[in-house]
C-alpha positions as CSV (number, residue, x, y, z in Angstrom):
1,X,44.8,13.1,-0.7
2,X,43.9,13.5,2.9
3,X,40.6,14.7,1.7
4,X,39.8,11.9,0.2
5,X,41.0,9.3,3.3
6,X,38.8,12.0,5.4
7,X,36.1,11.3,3.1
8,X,36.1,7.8,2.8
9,X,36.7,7.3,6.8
10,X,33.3,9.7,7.3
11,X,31.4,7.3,4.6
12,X,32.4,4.1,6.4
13,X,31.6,5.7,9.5
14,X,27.9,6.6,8.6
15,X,27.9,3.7,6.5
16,X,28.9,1.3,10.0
17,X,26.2,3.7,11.8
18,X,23.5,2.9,9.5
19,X,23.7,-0.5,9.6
20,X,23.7,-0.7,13.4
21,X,21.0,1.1,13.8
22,X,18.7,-1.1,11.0
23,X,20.2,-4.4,13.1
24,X,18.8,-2.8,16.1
25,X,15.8,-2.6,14.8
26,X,15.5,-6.2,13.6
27,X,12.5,-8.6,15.1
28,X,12.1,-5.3,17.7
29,X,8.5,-5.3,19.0
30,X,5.8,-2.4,19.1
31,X,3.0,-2.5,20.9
32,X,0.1,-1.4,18.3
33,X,-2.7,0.7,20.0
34,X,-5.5,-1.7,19.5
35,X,-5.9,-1.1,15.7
36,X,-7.9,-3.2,13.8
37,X,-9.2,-6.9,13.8
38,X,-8.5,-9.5,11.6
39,X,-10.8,-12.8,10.8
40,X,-10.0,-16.2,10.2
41,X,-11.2,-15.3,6.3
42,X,-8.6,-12.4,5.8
43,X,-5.6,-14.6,6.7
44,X,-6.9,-17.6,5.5
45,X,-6.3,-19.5,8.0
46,X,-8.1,-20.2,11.7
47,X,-7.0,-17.7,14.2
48,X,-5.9,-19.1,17.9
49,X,-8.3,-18.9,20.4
50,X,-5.8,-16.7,22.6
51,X,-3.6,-15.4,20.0
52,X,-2.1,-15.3,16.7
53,X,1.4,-15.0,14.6
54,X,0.0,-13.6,11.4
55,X,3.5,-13.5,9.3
56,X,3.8,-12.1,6.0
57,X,6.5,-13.3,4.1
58,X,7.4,-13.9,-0.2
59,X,9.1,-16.1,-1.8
60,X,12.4,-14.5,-2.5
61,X,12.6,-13.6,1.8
62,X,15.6,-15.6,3.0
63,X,14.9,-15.2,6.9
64,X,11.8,-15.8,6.5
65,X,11.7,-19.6,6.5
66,X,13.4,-19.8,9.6
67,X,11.3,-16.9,11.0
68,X,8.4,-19.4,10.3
69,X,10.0,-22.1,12.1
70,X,10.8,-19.7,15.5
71,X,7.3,-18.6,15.2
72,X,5.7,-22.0,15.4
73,X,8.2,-23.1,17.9
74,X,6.6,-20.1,20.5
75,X,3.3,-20.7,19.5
76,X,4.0,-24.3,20.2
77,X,5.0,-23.6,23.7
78,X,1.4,-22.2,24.3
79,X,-2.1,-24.1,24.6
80,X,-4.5,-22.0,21.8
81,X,-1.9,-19.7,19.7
82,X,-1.6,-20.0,16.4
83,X,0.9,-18.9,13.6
84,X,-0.7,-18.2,10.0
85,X,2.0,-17.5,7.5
86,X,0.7,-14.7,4.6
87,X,2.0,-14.9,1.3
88,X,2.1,-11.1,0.7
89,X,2.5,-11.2,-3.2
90,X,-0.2,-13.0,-3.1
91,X,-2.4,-11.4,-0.7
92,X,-1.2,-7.8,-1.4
93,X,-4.6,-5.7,-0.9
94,X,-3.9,-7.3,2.9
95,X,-0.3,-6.1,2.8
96,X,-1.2,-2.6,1.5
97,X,-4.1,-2.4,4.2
98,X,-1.7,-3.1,6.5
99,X,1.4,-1.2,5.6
100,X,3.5,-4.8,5.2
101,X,6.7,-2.8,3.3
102,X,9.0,-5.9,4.2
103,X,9.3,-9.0,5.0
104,X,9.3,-10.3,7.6
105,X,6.7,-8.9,9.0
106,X,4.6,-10.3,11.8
107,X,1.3,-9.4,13.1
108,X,0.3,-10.7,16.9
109,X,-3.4,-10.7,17.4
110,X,-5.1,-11.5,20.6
111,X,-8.4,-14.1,20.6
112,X,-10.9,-11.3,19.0
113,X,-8.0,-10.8,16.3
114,X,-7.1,-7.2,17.0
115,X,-3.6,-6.8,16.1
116,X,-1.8,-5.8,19.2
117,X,1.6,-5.7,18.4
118,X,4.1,-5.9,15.6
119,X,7.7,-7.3,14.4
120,X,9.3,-5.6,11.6
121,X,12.1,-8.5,10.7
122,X,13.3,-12.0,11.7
123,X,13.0,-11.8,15.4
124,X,14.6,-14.1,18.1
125,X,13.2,-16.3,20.5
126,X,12.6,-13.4,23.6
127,X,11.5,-10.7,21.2
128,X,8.5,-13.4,20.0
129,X,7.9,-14.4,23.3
130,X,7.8,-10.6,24.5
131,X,5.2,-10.1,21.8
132,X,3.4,-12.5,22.6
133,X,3.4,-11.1,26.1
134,X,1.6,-8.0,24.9
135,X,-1.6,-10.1,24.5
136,X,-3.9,-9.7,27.4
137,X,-7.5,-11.7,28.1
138,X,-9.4,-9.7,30.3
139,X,-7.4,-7.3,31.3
140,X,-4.6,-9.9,33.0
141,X,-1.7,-10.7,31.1
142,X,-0.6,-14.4,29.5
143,X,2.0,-15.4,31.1
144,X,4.8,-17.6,29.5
């Protein structure tokens, strides 16, 4: 019997663990090494002239309507940023080229549409603007 309390405290444990470490990770922003560009004809949409929110999302994602409404609310704030929302089951060669495995997902490109930093999950307000941050026109960086 004490086994199996030992057992089931140890599961809840890693199972407690796990999830806090996958909420951390929510929305958390990495700076991408300058891989790849995107046009205005891959995402369908016209890129800003300083930056971009490229989001992909589906229609069975439940954060990410309201991920789409933070998004514009930060791009808002700025003159010439943009947010483009991707339908990935729609535009899945994009997705796949772009290793989209969730949604979620959101792509910040800088005015020459190189993707310069991602968001795996809904972030918050700070962790968009920090992204957002992470855009630089010649070699100064946008301040917000």
């Amino acid at each position: 019997m004490l086994v199996k309390i030992l057992l089931i405290a140890a599961l809840l444990a890693l199972t407690s663990l796990a999830y806090w470490w996958w909420q951390r990770r929510q929305g958390t922003v990495r700076e991408v090494k300058r891989a790849g560009a995107l046009t205005s004809e891959q995402i369908g949409a016209q890129r800003g002239y300083y930056a971009t929110f490229v989001q992909f999302s589906t229609p069975m994602c439940s954060k990410c309507p309201g991920t789409a409404r933070l998004l514009k609310q930060v791009a808002g704030e700025q003159d010439h940023v943009a947010h483009v929302e991707v339908d990935a089951s729609v535009r899945l060669d994009l997705a796949r080229d772009l290793s989209v495995m969730r949604t979620p997902t959101t792509l910040v490109l800088d005015g020459d549409g190189t993707i310069v930093a991602r968001m795996d999950g809904a972030p918050t307000v700070d962790q968009a603007r920090a992204a957002l941050a992470t855009v630089r026109s010649e070699g100064t960086e946008y301040t917000i």
